[in-house]
C-alpha positions in Angstrom: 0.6 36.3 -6.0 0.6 32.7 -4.5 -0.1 31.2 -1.6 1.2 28.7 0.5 -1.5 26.0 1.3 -2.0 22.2 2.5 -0.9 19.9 -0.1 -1.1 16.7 2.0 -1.6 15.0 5.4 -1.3 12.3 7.7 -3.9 12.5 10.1 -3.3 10.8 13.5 -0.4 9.3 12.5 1.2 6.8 15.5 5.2 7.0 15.6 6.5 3.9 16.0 10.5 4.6 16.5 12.5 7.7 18.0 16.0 7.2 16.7 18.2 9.8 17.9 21.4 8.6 16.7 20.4 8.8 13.1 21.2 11.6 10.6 17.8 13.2 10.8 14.6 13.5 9.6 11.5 11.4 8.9 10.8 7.5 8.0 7.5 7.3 6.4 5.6 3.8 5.3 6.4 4.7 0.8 2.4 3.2 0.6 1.4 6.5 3.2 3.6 8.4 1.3 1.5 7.6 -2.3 -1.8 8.0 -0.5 -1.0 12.1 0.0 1.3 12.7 -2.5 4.3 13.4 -0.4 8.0 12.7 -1.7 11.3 11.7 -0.4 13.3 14.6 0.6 9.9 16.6 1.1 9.7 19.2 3.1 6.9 18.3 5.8 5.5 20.0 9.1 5.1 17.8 12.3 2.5 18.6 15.0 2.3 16.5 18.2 -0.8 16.5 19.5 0.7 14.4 23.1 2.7 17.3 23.3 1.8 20.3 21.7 5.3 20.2 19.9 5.8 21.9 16.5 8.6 21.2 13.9 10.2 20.5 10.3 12.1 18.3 9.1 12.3 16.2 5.3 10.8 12.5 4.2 13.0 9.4 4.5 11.3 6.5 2.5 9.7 3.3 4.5 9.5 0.1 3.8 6.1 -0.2 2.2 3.0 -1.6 3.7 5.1 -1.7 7.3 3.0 1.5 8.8 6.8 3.2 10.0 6.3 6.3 11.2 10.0 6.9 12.7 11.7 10.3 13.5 15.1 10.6 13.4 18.2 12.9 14.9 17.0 16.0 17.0 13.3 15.2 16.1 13.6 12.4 18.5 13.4 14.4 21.2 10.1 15.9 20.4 8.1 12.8 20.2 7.5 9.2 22.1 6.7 6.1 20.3 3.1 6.1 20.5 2.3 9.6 20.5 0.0 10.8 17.9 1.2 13.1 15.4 -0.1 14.6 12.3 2.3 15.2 9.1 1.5 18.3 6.5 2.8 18.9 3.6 2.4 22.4 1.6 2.8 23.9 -1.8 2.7 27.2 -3.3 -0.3 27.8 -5.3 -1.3 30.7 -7.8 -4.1 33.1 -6.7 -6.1 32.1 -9.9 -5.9 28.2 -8.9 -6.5 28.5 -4.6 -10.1 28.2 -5.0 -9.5 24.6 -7.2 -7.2 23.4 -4.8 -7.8 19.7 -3.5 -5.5 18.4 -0.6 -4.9 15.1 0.0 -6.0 13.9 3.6 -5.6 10.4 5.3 -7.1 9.4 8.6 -5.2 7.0 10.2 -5.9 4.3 12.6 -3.8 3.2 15.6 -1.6 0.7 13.3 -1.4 3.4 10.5 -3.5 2.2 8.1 -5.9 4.5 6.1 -9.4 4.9 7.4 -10.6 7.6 5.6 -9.7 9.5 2.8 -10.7 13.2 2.5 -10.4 16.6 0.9 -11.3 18.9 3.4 -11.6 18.9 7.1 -15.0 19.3 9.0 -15.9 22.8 10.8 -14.3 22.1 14.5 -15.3 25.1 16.4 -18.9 26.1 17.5 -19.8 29.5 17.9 -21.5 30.5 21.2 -23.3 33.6 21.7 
């Protein structure tokens, strides 16, 4: 069996550009790119946490060290320059290797620059009783 889990992120992410008259897809900074082990033509899951919008779409290369975070074509219309997004990528994994599986998180700051790098995320929800 294998499973599909969280190869990489961009946490917090600011788009810069909405270009709707382009192909499609997403421009990402190549030095961002590196940092979570993401790849052109990739595969990736956006989440807009301005808008609660949900979508996929495929990695464009940016120039590096530039912080571009641009989507392109139809994903345009899902997000605002400014809005904060965050940008997963996912793998298949075998059973026998889930439980060694390390993603590769980076926490972003309002220019796009890496904060924080991490392999897990911190418990979010409290339990009340």
């Amino acid at each position: 069996m294998y499973r599909t889990m969280m190869k990489g992120k961009l946490h917090r992410a600011r788009v810069t550009e909405a270009n709707l008259n382009y192909v499609g897809s997403i421009t990402i900074d190549e030095d961002l790119l590196d940092a979570v082990n993401m790849l052109p033509n990739e595969k990736v899951q956006i989440v807009n946490n301005n808008n609660g919008a949900r979508f996929e779409t495929y990695i464009i290369p940016g120039k590096r060290g530039s912080g571009v975070i641009c989507l392109n074509g139809a994903a345009a219309r899902l997000v605002q320059p400014g809005d904060v997004i965050i940008i997963i990528s996912y793998c298949l994994i075998a059973e026998e290797n889930v439980r060694r599986h390390k993603p590769k998180i980076a926490v972003l700051n309002e220019e796009n620059k890496i904060i924080e790098m991490i392999e897990s995320e911190p418990e979010s929800c409290t339990i009340h009783s």
